[in-house]
C-alpha positions as CSV (number, residue, x, y, z in Angstrom):
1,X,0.0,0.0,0.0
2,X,0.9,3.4,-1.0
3,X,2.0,5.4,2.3
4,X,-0.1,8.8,3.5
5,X,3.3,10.9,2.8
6,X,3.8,9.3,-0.5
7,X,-0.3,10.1,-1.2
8,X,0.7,13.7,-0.3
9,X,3.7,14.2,-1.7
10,X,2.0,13.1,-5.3
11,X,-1.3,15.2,-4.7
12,X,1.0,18.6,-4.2
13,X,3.5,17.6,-7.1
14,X,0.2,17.4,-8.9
15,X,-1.4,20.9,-7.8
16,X,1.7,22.3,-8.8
17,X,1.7,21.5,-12.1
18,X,-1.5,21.7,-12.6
19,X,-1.4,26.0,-11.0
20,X,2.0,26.4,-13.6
21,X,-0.3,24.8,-16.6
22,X,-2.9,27.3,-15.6
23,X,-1.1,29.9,-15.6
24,X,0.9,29.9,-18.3
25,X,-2.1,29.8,-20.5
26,X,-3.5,32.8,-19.1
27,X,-0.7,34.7,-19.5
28,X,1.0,34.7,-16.1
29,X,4.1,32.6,-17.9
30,X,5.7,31.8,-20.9
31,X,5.1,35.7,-22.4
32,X,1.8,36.4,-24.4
33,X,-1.7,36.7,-22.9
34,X,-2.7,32.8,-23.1
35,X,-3.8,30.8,-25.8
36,X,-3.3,33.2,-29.1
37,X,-0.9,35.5,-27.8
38,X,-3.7,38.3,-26.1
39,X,-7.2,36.8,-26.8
40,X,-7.9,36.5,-22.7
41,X,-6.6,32.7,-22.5
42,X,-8.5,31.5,-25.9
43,X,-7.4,30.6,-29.3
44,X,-5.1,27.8,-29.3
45,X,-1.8,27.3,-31.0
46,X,-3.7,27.9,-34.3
47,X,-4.2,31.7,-33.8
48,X,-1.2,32.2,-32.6
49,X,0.4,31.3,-35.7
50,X,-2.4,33.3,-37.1
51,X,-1.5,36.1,-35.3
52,X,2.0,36.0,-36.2
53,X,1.3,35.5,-39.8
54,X,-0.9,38.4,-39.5
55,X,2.0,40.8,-38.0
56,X,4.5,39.6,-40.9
57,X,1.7,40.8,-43.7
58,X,0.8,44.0,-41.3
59,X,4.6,45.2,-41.9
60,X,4.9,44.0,-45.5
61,X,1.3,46.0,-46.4
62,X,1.6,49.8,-47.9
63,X,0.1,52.2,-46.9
64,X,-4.3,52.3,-46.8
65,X,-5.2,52.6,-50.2
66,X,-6.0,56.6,-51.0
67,X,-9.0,57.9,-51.8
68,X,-8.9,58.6,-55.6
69,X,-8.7,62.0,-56.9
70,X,-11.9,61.9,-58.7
71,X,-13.9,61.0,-55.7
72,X,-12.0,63.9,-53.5
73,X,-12.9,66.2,-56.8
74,X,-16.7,65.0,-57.3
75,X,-17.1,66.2,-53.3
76,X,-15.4,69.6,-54.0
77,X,-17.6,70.1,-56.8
78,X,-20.7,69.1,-55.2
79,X,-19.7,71.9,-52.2
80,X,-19.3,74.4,-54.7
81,X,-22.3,73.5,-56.6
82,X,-24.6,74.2,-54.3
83,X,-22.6,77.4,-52.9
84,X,-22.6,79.0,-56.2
85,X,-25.1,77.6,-58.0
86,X,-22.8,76.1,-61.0
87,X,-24.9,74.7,-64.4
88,X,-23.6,71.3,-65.7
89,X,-20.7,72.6,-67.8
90,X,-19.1,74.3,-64.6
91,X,-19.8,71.4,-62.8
92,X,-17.8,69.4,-65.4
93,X,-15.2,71.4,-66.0
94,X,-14.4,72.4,-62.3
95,X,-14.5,68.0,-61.6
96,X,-11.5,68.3,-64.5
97,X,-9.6,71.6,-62.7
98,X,-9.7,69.5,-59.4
99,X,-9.0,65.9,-60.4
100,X,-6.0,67.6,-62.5
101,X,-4.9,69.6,-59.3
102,X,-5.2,66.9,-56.8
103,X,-3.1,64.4,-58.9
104,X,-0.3,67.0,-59.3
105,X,-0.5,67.2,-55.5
106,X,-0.4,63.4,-54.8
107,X,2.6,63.3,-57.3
108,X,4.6,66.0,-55.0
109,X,3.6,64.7,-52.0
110,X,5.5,61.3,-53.3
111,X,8.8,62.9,-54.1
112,X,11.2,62.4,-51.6
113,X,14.2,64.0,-53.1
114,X,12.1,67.0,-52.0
115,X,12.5,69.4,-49.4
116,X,9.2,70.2,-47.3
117,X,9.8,74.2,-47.9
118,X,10.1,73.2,-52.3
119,X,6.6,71.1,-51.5
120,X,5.1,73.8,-49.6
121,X,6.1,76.3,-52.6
122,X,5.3,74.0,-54.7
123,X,1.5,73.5,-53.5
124,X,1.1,76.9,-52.8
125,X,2.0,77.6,-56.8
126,X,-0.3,74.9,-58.0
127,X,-3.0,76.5,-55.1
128,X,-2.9,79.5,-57.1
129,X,-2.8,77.5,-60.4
130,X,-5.8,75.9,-59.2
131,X,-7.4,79.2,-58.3
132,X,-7.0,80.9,-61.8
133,X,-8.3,77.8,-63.9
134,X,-11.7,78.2,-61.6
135,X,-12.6,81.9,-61.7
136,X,-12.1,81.7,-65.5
137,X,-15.1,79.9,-65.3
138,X,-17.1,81.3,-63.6
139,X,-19.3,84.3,-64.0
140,X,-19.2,88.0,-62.0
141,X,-21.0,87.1,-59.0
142,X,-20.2,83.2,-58.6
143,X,-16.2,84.8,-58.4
144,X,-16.9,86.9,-55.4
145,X,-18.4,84.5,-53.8
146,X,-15.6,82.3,-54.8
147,X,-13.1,84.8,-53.6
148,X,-14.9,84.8,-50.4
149,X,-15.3,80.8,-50.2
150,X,-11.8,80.4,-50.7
151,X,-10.6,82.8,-48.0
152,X,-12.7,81.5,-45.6
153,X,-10.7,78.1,-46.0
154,X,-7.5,79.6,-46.4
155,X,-8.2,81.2,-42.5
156,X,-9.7,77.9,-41.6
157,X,-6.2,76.2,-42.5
158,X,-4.1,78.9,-41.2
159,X,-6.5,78.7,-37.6
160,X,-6.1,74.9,-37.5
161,X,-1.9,75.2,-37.7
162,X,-2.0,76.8,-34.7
């Protein structure tokens, strides 16, 4: 027969293995937060390779994709639509002067070779660029209200930097 010590002896080798097992999936040993690396003890072994797969693609993956130019355009134009009341022609012709613009501006925002004070020139010539090709467009009092529109924005920017 097995002796009372002996009994004892195996019952608290056996609780002790059992607490380290316990916590080392819930993130008390062995680094990670349990099973899965942080998912509050579940997952298994699967998600953890999941989640290191997932961390390998997450620093191989560019940038979010950026909203196209036409999109960012179409929502200019439809603000200046209804602000001064352009007719279909404008409306065109203004989504053209702004896709144009904002592709120039995606194109110096990738050049690295760059200084940031040749961008900031540089955006600030095609700003004004930008600015001529619309009040050609538009008639006497849509380029008042124009003028108006755009320094409203321009003191919204400047308020916002500091």
């Amino acid at each position: 027969m097995i002796t009372k010590t002996f009994k004892t002896v195996l019952f608290v080798a056996f609780l002790f293995l059992s607490a380290n097992t316990i916590t080392a999936q819930y993130g008390n040993g062995y680094g990670g937060n349990g099973y899965g690396g942080g998912n509050n003890g579940y997952g298994g072994r699967s998600s953890q390779m999941g989640q290191m797969s997932q961390m390998n693609q997450g620093s191989q993956n560019p940038a979010p994709k950026a909203i196209p130019a036409e999109v960012t355009a179409a929502k200019i134009v439809e603000f200046y639509k209804k602000e001064l009341t352009l007719d279909a022609l404008q409306e065109v012709v203004l989504n053209n002067i702004y896709t144009k613009s904002l592709k120039k501006q995606d194109v110096l925002l990738q050049k690295k070779e760059m200084s940031d004070d040749d961008k900031t020139k540089e955006f600030k010539v095609l700003s004004e660029i930008t600015d001529l090709e619309v009040m050609e467009i538009l008639n006497k009092d849509q380029k008042a209200k124009y003028k108006i529109l755009s320094e409203d924005r321009k003191n919204k920017i400047e308020s916002q930097r500091h």
